[in-house]
PALUMGU-44195 format. One record per residue: residue number from 1; residue in one letter; chain; x, y, z of N, C-alpha, C in turn. Coordinates in nm, 4 decimals, always signed. Layout:
BEGIN
KEBA resi resn chain      n_u      n_v      n_w     ca_u     ca_v     ca_w      c_u      c_v      c_w
KEBA  NUM    A     A        X        Y        Z        X        Y        Z        X        Y        Z
...
//
This chain:
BEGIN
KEBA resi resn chain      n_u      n_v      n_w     ca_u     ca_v     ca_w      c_u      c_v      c_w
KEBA    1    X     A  +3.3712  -4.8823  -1.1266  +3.2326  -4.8784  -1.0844  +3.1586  -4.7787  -1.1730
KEBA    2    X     A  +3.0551  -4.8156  -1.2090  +2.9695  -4.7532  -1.3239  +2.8782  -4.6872  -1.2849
KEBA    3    X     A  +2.7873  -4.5509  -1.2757  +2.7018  -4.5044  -1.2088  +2.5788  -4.4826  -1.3353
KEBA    4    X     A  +2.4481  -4.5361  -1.2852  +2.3685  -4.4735  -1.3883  +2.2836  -4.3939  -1.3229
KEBA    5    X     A  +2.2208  -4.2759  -1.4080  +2.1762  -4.1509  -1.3618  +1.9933  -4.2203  -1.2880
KEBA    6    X     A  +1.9824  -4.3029  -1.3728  +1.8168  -4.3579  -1.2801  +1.8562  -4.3929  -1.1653
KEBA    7    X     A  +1.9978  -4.3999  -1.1098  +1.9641  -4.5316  -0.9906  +1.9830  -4.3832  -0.8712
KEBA    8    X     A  +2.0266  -4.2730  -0.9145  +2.0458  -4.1287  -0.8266  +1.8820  -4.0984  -0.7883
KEBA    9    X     A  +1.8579  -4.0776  -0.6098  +1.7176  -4.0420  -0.5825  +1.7555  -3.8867  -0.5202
KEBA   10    X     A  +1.6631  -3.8132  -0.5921  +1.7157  -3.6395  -0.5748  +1.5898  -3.6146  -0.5149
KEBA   11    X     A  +1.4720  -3.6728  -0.4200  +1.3893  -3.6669  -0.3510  +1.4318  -3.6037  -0.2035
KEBA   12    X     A  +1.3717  -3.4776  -0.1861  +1.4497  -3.4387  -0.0039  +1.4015  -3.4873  +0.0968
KEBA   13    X     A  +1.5240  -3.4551  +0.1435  +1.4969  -3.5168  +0.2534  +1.5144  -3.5028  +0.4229
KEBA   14    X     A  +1.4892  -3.3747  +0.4312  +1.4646  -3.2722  +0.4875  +1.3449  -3.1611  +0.4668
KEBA   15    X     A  +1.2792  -3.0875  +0.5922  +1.1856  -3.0173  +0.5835  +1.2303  -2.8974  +0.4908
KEBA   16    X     A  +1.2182  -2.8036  +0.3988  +1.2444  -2.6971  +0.3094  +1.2921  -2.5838  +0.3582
KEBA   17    X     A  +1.3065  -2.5154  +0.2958  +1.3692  -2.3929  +0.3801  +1.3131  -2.3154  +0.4100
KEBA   18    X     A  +1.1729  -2.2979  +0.3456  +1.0886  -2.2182  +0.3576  +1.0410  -2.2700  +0.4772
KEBA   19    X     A  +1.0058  -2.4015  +0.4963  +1.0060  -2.4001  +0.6679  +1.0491  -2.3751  +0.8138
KEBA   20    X     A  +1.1943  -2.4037  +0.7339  +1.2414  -2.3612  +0.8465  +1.3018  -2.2155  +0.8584
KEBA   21    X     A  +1.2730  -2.1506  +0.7977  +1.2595  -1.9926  +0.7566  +1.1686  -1.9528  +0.8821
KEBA   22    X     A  +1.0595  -2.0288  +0.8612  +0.8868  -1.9665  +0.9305  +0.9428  -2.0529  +1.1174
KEBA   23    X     A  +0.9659  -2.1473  +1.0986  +1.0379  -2.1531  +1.2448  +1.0973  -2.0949  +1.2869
KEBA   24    X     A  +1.1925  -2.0722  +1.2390  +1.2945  -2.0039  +1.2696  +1.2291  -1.8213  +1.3372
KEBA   25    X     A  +1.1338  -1.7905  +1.2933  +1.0991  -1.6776  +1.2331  +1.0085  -1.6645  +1.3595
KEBA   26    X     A  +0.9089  -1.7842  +1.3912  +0.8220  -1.8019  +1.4917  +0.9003  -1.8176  +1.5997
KEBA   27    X     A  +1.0256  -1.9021  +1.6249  +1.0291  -1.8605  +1.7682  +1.1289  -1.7001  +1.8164
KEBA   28    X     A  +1.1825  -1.6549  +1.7001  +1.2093  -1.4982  +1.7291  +1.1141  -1.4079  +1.7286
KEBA   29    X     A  +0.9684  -1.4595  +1.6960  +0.8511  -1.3225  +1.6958  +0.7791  -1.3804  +1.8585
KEBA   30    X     A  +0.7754  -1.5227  +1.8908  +0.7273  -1.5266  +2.0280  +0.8187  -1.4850  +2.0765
KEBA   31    X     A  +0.9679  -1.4561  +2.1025  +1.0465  -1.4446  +2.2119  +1.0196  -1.3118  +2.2007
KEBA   32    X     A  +1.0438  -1.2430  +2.0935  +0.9677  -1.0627  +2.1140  +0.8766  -1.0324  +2.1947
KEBA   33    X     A  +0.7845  -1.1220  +2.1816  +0.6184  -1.1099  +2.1938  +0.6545  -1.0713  +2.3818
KEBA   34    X     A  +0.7018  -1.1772  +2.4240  +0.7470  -1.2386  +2.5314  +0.8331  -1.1367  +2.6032
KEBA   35    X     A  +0.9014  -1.0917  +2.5567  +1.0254  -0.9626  +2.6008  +0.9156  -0.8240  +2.6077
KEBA   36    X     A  +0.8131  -0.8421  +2.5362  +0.7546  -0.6967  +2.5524  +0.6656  -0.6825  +2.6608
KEBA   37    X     A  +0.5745  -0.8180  +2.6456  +0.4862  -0.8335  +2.7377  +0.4891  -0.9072  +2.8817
KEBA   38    X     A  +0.6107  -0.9717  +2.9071  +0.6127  -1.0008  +3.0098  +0.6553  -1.1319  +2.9949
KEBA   39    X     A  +0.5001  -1.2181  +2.8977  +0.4960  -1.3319  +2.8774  +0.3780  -1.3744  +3.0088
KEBA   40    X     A  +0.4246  -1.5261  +2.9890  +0.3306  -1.5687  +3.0906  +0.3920  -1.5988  +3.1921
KEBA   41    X     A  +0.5387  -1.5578  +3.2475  +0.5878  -1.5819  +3.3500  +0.6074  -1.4346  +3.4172
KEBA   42    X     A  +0.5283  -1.3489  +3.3827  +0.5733  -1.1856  +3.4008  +0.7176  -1.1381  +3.4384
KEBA   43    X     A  +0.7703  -1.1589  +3.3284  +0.9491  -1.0968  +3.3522  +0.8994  -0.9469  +3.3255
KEBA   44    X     A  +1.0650  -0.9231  +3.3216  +1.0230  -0.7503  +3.2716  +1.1261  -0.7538  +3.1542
KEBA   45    X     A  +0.9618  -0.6308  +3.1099  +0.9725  -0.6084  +2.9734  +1.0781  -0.5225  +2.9111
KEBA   46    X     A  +1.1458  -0.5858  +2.7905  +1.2417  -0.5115  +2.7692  +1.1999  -0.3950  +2.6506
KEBA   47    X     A  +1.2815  -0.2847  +2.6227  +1.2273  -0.1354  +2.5415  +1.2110  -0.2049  +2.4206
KEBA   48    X     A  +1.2707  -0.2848  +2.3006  +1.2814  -0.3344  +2.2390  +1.1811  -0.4407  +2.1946
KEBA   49    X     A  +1.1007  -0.5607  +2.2800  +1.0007  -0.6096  +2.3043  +0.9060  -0.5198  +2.3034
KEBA   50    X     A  +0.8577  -0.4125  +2.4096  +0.7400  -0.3208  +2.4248  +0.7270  -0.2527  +2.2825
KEBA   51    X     A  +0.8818  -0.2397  +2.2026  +0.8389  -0.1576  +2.0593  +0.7765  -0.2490  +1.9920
KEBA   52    X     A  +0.8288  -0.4000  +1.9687  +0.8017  -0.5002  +1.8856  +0.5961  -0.5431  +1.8703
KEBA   53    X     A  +0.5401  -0.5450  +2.0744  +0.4642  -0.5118  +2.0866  +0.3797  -0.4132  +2.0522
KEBA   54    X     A  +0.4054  -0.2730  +2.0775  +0.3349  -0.1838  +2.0132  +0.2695  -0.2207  +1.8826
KEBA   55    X     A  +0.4079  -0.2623  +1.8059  +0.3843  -0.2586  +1.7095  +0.2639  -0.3779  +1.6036
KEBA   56    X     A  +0.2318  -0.4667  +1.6838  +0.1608  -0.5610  +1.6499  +0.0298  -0.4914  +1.6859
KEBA   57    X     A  +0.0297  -0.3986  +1.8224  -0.1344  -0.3983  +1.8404  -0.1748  -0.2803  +1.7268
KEBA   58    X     A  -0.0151  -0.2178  +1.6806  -0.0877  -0.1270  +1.5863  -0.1713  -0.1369  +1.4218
KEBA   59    X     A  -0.1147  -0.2956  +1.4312  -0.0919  -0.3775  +1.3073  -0.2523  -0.4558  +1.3525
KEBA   60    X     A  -0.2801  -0.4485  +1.4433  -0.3826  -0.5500  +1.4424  -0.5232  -0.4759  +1.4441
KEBA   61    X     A  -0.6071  -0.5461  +1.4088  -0.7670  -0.5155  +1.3433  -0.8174  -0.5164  +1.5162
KEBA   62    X     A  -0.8515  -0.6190  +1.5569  -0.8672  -0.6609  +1.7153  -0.8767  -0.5640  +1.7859
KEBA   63    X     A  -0.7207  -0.4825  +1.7872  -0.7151  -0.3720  +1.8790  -0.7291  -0.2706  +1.8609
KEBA   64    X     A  -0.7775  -0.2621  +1.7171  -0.8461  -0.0996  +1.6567  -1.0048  -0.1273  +1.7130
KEBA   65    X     A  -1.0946  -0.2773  +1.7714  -1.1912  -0.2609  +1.8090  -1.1984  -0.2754  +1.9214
KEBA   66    X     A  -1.0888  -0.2715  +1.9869  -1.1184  -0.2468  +2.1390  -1.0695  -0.3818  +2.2278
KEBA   67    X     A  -1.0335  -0.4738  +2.1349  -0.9935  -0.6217  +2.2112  -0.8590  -0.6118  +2.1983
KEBA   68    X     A  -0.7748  -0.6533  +2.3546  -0.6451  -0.6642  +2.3603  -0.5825  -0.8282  +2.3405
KEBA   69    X     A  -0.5232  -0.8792  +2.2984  -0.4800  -1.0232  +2.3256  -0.4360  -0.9877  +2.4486
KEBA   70    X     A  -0.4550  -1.1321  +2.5015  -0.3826  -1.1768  +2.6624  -0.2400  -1.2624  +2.6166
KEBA   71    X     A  -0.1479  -1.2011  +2.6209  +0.0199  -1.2039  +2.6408  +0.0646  -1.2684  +2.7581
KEBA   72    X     A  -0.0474  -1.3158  +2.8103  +0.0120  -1.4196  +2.8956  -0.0157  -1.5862  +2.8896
KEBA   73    X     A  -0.0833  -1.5418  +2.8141  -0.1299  -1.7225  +2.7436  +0.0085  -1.7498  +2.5697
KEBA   74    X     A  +0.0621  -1.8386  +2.6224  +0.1723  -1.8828  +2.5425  +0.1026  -1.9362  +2.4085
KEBA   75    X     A  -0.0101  -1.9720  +2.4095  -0.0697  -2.0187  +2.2589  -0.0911  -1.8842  +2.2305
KEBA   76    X     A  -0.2085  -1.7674  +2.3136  -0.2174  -1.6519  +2.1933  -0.0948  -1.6146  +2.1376
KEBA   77    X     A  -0.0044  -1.6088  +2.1904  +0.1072  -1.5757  +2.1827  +0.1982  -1.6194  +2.0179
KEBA   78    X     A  +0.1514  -1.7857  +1.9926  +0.2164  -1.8300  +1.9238  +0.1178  -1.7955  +1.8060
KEBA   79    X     A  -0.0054  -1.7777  +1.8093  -0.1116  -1.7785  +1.7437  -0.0850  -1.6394  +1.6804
KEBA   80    X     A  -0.0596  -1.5536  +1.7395  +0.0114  -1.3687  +1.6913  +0.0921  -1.4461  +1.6261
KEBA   81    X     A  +0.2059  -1.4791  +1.6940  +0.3381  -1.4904  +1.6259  +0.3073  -1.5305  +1.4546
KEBA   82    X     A  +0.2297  -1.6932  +1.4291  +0.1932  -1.7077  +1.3008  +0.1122  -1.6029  +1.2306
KEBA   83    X     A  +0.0201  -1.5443  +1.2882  -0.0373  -1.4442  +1.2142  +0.0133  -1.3368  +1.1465
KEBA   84    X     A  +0.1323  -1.2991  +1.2595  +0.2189  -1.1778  +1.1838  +0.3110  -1.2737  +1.0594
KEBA   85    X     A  +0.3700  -1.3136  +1.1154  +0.4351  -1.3675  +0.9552  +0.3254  -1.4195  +0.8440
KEBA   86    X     A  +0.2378  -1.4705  +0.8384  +0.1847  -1.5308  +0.7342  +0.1498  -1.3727  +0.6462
KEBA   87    X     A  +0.0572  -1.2311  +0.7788  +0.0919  -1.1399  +0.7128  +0.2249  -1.0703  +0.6086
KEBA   88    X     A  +0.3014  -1.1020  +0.6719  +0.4633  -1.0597  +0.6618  +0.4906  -1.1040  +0.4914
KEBA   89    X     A  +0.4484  -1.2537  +0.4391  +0.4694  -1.3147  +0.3313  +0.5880  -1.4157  +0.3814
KEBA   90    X     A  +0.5638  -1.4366  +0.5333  +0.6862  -1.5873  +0.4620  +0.7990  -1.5412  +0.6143
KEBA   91    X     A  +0.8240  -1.6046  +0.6286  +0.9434  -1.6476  +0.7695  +1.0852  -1.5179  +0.7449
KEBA   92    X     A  +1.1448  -1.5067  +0.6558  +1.2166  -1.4145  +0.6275  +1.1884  -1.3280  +0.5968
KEBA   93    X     A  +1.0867  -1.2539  +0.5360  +1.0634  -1.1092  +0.5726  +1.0133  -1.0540  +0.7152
KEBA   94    X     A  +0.9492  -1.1540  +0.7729  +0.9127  -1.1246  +0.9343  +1.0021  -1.1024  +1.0190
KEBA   95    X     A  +1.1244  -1.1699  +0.9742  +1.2578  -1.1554  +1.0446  +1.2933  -1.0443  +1.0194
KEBA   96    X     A  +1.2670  -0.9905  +0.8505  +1.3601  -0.8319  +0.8404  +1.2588  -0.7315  +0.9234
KEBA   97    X     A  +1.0869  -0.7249  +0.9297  +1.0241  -0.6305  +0.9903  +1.0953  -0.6114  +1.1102
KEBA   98    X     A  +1.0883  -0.7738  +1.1810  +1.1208  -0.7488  +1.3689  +1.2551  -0.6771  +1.3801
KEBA   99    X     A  +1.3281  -0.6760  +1.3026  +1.4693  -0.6156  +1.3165  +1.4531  -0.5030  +1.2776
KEBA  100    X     A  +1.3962  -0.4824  +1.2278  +1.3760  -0.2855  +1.1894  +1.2988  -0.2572  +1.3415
KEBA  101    X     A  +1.1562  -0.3203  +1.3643  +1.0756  -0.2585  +1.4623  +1.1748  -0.2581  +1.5861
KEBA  102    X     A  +1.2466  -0.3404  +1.6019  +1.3057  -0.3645  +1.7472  +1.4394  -0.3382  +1.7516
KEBA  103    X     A  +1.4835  -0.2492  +1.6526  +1.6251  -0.1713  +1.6553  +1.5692  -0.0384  +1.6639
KEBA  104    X     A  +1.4512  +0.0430  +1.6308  +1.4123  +0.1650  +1.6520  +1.5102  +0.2262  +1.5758
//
């Protein structure tokens, strides 16, 4: 059997990694989000979450003017979550911040 190199399709075929980097990335910065603040089912907050928290309102413009996000609405929630990474540069460095902020 003879193979010729035109008839090979090297087109992916799968979402990239860089996507699923930023997924990956988004649902460990909502589950933070979520552990600090309660969420919208008001659990309790764990030390680790409340740092992760802190640390966003310290990061954020919003809450240097006086506006808090509501942490109990699951879209603001997801809506932070993308914001901090897109800040971050990308799904895997957001992952290395949250692990520094939330190991203290």
């Amino acid at each position: 059997m003879k193979f010729d190199v035109n008839d090979l399709d090297f087109t992916p075929v799968g979402p990239s990694i860089d996507m699923l980097d930023s997924l990956a990335a988004e649902a460990a910065v909502v589950t933070a989000i979520v552990e600090g603040s309660g969420g919208p089912d008001n659990l309790e907050p764990t030390e680790a979450g409340l740092r992760f928290v802190r640390h966003l309102l310290s990061i954020s413009g919003s809450a240097r003017r006086g506006t808090l996000p509501n942490f109990k609405n699951i879209n603001i929630i997801q809506n932070t979550a993308r914001t901090f990474i897109r800040q971050c540069g990308g799904g895997s460095r957001a992952l290395k911040v949250l692990a520094c902020v939330t190991e203290g």
